[in-house]
N, CA, C and O atoms as CSV, one atom per row, in Angstrom:
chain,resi,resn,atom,element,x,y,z
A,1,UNK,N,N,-4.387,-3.871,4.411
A,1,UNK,CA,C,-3.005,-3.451,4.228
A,1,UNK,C,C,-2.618,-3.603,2.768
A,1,UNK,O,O,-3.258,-4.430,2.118
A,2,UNK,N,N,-1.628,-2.896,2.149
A,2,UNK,CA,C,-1.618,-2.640,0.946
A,2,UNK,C,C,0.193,-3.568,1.018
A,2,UNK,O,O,1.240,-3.251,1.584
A,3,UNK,N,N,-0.284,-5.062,-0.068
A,3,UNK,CA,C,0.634,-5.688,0.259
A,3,UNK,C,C,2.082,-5.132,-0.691
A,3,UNK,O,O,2.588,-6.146,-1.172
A,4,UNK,N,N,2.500,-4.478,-0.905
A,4,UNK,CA,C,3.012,-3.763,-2.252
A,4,UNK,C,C,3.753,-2.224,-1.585
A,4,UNK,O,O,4.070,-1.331,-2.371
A,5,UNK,N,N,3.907,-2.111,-0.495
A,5,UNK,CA,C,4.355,-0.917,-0.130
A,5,UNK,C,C,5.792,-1.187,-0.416
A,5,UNK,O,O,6.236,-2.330,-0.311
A,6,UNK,N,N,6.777,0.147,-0.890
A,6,UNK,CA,C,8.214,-0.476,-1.217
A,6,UNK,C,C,8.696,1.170,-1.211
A,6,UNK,O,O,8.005,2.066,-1.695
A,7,UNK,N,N,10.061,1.383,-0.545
A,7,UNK,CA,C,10.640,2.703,-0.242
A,7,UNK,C,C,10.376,3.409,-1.886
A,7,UNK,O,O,10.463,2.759,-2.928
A,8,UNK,N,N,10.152,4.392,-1.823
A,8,UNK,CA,C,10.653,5.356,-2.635
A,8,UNK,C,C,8.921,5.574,-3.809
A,8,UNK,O,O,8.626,5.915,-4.955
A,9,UNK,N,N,8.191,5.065,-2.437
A,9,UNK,CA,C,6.297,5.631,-3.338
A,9,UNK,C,C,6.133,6.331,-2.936
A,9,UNK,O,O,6.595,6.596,-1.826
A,10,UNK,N,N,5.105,7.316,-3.824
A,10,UNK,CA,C,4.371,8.570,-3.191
A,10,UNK,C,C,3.070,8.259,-2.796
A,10,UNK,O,O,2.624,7.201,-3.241
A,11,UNK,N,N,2.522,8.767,-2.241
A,11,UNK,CA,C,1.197,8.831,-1.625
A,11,UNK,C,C,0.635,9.592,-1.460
A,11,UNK,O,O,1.107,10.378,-0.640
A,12,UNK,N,N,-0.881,10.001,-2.120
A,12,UNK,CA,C,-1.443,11.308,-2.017
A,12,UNK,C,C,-2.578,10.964,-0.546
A,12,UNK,O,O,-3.190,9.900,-0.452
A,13,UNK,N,N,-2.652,11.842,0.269
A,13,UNK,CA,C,-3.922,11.871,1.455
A,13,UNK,C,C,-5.301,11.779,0.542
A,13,UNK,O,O,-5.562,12.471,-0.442
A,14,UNK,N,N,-6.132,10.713,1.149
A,14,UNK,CA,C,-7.359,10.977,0.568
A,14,UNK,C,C,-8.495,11.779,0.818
A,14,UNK,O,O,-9.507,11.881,0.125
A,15,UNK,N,N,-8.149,12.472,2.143
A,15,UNK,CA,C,-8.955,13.782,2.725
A,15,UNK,C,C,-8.235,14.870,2.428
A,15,UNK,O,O,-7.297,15.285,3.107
A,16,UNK,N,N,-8.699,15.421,1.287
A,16,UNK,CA,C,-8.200,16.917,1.401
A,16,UNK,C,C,-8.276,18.122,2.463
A,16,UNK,O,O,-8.302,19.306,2.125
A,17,UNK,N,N,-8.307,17.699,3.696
A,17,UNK,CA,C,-7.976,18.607,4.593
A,17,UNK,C,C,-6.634,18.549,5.406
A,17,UNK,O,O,-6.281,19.376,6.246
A,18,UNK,N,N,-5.689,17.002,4.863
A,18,UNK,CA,C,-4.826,16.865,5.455
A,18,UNK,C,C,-3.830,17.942,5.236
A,18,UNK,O,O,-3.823,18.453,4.116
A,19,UNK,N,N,-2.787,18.474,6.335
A,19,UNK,CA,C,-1.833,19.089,6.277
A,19,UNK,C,C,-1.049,18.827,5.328
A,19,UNK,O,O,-0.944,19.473,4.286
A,20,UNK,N,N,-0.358,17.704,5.688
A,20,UNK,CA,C,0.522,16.963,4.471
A,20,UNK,C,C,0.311,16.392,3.482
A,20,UNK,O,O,0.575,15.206,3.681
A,21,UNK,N,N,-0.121,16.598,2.204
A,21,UNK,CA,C,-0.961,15.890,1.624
A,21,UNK,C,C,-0.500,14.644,0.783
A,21,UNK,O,O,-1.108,13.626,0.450
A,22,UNK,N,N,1.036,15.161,0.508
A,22,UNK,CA,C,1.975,14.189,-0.297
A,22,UNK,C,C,2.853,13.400,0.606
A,22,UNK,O,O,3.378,14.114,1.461
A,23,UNK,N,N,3.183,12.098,0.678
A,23,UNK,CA,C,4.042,11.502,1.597
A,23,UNK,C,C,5.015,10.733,0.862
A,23,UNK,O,O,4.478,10.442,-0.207
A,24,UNK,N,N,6.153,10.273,0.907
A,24,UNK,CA,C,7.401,9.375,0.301
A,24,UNK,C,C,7.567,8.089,1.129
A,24,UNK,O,O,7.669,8.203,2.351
A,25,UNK,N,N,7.597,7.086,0.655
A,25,UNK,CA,C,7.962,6.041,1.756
A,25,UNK,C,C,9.554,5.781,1.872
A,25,UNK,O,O,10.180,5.389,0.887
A,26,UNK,N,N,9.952,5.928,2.656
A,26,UNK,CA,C,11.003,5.516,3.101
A,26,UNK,C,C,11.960,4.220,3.754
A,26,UNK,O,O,13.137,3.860,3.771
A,27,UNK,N,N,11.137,3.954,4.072
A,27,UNK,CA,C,11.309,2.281,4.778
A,27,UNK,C,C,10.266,1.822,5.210
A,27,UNK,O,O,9.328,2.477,5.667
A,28,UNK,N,N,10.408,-0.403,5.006
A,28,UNK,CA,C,9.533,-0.620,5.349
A,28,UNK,C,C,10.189,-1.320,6.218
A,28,UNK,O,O,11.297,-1.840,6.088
A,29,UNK,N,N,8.909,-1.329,7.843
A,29,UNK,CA,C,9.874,-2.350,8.686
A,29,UNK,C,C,9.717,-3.901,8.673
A,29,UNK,O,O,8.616,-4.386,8.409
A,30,UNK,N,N,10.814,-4.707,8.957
A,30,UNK,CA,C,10.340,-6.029,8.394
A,30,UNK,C,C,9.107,-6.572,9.489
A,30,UNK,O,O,9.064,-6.471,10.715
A,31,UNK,N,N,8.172,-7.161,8.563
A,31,UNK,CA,C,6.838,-7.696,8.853
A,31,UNK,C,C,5.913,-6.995,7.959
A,31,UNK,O,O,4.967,-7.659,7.535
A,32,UNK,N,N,6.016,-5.781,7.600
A,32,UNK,CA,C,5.908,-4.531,6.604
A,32,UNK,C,C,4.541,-4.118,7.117
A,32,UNK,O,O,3.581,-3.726,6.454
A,33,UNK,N,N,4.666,-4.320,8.718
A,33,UNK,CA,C,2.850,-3.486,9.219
A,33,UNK,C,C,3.478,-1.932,9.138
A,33,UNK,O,O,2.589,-1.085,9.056
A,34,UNK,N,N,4.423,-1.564,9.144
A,34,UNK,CA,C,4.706,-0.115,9.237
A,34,UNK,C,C,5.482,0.749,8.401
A,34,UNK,O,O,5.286,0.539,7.204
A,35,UNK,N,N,6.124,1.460,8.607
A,35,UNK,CA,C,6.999,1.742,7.473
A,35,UNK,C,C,7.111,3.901,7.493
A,35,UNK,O,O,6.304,4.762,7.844
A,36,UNK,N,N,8.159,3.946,7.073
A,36,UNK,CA,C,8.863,4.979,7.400
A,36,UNK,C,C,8.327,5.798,6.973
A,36,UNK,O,O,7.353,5.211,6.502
A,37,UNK,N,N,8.109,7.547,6.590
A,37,UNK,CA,C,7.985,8.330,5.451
A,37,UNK,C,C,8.141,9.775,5.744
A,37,UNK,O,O,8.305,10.178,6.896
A,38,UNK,N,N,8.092,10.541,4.733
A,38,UNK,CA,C,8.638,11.961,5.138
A,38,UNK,C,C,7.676,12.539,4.170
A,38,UNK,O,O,6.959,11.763,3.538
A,39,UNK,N,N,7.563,14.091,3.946
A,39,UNK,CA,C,6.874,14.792,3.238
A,39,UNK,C,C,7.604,14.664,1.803
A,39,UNK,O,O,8.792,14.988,1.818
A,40,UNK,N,N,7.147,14.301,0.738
A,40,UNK,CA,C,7.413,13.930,-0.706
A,40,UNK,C,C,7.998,15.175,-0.968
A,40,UNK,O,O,9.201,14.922,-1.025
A,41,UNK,N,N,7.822,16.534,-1.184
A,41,UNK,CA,C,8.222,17.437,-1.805
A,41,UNK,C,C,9.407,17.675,-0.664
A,41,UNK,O,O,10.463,17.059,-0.806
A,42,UNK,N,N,9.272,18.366,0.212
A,42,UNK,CA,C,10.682,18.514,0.921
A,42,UNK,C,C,11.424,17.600,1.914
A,42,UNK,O,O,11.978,18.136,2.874
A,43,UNK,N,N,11.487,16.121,1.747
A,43,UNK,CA,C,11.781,15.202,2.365
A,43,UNK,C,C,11.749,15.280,4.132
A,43,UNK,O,O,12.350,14.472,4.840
A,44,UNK,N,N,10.849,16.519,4.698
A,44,UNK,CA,C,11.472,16.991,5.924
A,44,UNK,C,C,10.063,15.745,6.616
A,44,UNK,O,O,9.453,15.039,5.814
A,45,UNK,N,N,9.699,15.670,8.436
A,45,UNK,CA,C,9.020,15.360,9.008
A,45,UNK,C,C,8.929,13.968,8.889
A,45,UNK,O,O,7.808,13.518,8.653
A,46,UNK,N,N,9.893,13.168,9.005
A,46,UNK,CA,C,10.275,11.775,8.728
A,46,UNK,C,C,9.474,11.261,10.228
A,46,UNK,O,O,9.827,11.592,11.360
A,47,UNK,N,N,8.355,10.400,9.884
A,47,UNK,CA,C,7.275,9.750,11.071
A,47,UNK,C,C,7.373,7.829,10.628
A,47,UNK,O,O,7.920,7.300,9.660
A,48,UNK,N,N,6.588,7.180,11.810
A,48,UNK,CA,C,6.223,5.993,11.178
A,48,UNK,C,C,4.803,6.273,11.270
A,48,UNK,O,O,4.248,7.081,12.016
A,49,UNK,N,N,3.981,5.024,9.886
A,49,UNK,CA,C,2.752,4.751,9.955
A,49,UNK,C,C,2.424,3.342,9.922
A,49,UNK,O,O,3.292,2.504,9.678
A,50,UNK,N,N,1.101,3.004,10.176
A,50,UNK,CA,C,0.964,2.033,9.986
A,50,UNK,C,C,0.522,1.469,8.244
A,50,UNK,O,O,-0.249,2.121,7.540
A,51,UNK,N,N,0.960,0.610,7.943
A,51,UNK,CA,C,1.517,0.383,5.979
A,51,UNK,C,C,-0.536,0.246,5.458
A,51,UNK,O,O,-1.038,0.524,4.369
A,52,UNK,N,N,-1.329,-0.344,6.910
A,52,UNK,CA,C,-2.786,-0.212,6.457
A,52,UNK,C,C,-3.788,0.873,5.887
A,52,UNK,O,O,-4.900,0.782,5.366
A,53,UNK,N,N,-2.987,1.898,6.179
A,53,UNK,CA,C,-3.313,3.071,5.917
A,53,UNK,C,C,-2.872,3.909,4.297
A,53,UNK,O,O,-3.285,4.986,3.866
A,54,UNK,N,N,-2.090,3.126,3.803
A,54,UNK,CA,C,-1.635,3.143,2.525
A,54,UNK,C,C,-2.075,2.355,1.569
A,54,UNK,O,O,-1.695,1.184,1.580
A,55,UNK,N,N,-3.071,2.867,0.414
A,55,UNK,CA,C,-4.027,2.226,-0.188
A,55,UNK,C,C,-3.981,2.424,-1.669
A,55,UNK,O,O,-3.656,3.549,-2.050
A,56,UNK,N,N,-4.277,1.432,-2.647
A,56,UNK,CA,C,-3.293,1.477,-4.030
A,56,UNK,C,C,-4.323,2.333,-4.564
A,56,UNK,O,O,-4.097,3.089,-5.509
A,57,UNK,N,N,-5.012,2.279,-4.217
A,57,UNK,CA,C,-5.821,3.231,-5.425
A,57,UNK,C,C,-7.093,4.211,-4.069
A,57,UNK,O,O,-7.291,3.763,-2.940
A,58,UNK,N,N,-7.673,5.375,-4.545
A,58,UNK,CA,C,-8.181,6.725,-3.564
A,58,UNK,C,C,-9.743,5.958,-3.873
A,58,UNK,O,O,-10.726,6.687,-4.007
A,59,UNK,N,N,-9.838,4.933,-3.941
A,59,UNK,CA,C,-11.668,4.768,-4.227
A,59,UNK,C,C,-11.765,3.254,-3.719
A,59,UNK,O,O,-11.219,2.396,-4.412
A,60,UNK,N,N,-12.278,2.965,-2.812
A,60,UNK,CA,C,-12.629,1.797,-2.442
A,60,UNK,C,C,-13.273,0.498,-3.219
A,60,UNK,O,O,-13.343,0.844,-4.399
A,61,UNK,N,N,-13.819,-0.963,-3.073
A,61,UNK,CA,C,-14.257,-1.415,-3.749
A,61,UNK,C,C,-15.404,-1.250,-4.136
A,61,UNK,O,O,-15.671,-1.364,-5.332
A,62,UNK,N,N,-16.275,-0.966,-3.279
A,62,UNK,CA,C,-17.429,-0.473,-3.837
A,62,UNK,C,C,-17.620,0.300,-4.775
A,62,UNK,O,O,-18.676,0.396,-5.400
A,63,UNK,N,N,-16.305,1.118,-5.022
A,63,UNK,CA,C,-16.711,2.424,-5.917
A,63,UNK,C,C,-16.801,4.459,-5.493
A,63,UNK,O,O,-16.883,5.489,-6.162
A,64,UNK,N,N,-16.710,4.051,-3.814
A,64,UNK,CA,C,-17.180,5.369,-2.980
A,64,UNK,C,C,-15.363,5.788,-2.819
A,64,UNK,O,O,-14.487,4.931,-2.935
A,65,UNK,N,N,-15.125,7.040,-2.578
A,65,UNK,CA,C,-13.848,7.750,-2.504
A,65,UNK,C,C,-13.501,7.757,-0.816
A,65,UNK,O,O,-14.021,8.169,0.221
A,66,UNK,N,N,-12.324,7.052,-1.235
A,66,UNK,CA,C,-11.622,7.065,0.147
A,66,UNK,C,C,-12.146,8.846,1.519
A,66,UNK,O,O,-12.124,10.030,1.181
A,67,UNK,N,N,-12.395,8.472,2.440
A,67,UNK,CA,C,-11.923,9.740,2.909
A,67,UNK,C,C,-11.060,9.701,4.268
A,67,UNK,O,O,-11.306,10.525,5.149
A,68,UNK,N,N,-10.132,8.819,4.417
A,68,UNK,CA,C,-8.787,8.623,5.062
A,68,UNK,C,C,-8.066,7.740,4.297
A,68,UNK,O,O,-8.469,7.013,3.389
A,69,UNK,N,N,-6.380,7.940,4.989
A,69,UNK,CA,C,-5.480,7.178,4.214
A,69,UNK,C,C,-5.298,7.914,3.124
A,69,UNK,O,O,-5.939,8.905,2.776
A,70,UNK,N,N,-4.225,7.295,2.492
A,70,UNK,CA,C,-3.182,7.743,1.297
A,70,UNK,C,C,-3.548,6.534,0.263
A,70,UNK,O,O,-4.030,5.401,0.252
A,71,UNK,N,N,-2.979,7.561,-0.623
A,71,UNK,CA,C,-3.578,6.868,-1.876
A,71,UNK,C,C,-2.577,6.666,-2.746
A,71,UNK,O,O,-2.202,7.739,-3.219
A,72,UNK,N,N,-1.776,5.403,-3.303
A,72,UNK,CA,C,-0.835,5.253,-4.650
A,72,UNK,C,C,-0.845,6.524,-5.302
A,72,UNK,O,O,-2.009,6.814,-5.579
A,73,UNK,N,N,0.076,7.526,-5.713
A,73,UNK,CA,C,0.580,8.108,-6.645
A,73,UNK,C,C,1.356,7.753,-7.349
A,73,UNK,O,O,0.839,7.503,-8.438
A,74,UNK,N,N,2.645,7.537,-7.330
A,74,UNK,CA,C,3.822,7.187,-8.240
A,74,UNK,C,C,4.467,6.180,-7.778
A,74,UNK,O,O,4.600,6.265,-6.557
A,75,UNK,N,N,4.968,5.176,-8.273
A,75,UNK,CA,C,5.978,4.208,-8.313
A,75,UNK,C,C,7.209,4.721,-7.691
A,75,UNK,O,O,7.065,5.889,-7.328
A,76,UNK,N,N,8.590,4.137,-7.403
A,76,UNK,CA,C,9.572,4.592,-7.518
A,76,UNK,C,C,10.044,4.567,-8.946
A,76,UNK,O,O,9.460,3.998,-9.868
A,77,UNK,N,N,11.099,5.206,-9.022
A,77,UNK,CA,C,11.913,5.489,-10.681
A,77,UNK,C,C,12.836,3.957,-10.419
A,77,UNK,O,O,13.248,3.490,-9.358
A,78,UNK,N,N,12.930,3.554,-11.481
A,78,UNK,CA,C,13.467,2.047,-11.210
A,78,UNK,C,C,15.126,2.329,-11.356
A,78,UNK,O,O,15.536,3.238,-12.077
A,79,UNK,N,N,16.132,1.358,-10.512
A,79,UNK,CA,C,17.506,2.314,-10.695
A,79,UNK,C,C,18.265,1.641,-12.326
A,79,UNK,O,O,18.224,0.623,-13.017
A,80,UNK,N,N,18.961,3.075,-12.300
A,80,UNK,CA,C,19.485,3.005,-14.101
A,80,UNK,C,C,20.743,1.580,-13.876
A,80,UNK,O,O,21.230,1.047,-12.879
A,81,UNK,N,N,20.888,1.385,-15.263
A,81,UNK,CA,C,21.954,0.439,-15.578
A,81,UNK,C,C,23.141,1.036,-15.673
A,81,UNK,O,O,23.434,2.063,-16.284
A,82,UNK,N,N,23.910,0.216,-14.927
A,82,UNK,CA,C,25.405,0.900,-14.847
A,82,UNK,C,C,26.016,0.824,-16.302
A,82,UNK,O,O,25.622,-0.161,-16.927
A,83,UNK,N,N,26.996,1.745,-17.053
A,83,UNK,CA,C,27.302,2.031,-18.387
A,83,UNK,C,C,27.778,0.733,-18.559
A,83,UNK,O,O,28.053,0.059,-17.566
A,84,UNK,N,N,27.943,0.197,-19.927
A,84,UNK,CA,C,27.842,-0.914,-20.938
A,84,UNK,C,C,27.647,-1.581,-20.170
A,84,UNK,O,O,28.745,-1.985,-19.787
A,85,UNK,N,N,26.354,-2.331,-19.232
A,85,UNK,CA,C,26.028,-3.245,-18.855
A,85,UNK,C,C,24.673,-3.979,-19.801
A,85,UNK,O,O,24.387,-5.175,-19.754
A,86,UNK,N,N,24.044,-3.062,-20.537
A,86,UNK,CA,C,22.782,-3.019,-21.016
A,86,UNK,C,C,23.520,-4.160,-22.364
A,86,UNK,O,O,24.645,-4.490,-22.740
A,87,UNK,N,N,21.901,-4.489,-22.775
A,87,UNK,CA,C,22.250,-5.764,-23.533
A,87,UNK,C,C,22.258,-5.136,-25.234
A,87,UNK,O,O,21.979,-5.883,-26.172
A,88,UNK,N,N,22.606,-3.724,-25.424
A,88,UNK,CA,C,22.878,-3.829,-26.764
A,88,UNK,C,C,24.266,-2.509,-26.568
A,88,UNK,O,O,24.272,-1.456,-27.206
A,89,UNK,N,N,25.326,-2.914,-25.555
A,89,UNK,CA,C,26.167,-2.375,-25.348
A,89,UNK,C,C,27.013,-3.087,-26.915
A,89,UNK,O,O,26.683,-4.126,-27.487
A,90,UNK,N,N,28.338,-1.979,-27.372
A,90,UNK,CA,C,29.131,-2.036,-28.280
A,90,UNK,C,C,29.830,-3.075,-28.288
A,90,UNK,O,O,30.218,-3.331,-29.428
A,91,UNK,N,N,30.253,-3.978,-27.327
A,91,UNK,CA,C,30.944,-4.851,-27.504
A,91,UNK,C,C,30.224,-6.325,-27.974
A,91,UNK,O,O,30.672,-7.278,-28.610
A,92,UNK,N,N,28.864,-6.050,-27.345
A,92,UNK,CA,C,28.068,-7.149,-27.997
A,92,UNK,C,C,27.917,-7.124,-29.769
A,92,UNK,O,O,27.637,-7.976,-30.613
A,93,UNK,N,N,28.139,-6.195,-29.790
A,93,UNK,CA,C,27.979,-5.729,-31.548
A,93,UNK,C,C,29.262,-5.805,-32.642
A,93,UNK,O,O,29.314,-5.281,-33.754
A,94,UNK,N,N,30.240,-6.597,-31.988
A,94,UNK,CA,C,31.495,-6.522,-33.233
A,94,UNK,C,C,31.181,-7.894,-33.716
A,94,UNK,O,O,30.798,-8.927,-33.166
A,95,UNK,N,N,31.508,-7.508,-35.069
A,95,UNK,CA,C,31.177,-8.830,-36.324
A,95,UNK,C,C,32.712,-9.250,-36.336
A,95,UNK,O,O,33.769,-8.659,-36.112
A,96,UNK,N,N,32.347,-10.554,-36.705
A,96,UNK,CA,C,33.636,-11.362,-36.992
A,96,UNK,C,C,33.599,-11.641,-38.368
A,96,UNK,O,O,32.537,-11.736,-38.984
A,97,UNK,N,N,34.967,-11.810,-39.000
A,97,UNK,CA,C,35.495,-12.022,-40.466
A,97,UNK,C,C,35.706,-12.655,-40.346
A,97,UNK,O,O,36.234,-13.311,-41.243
């Protein structure tokens, strides 16, 4: 099981014969054996899987290429900072006389 699964990863299939080849995670359920997901490009066909089947990288340890399961693609986008919260906002920056 891929201890690191977290809403908003992509996942490429490691058999290129799968239908779906791109997946989004959506939720994980707590215990995190499973977890939600839909088709990455058009968010449609929202299923559960099991989270073992989601694997950080398409090549095993040995070195040989996955041929089931999904494979780490992208991270989620991390969420933005709400305006002047960031640490070189303008107000941090007035000089005193």
């Amino acid at each position: 099981m891929n201890a690191t699964v977290h809403p908003g990863q992509v996942y490429r299939a490691c058999h290129p014969m799968e239908n779906y080849r791109r997946i989004r995670v959506t939720e994980v359920a707590p215990g995190g054996d499973q977890a939600t997901v839909v088709d990455a490009d058009s968010g449609t066909r929202p299923r559960r899987i099991l989270t073992k089947v989601l694997h950080a990288s398409a090549v095993t340890r040995s070195g040989r290429r996955r041929m089931s399961g999904y494979a780490l693609e992208s991270q989620p986008e991390p969420p933005a900072e709400p305006h002047g919260t960031a640490d070189n906002s303008a107000a941090d920056h007035v000089e005193e006389r």
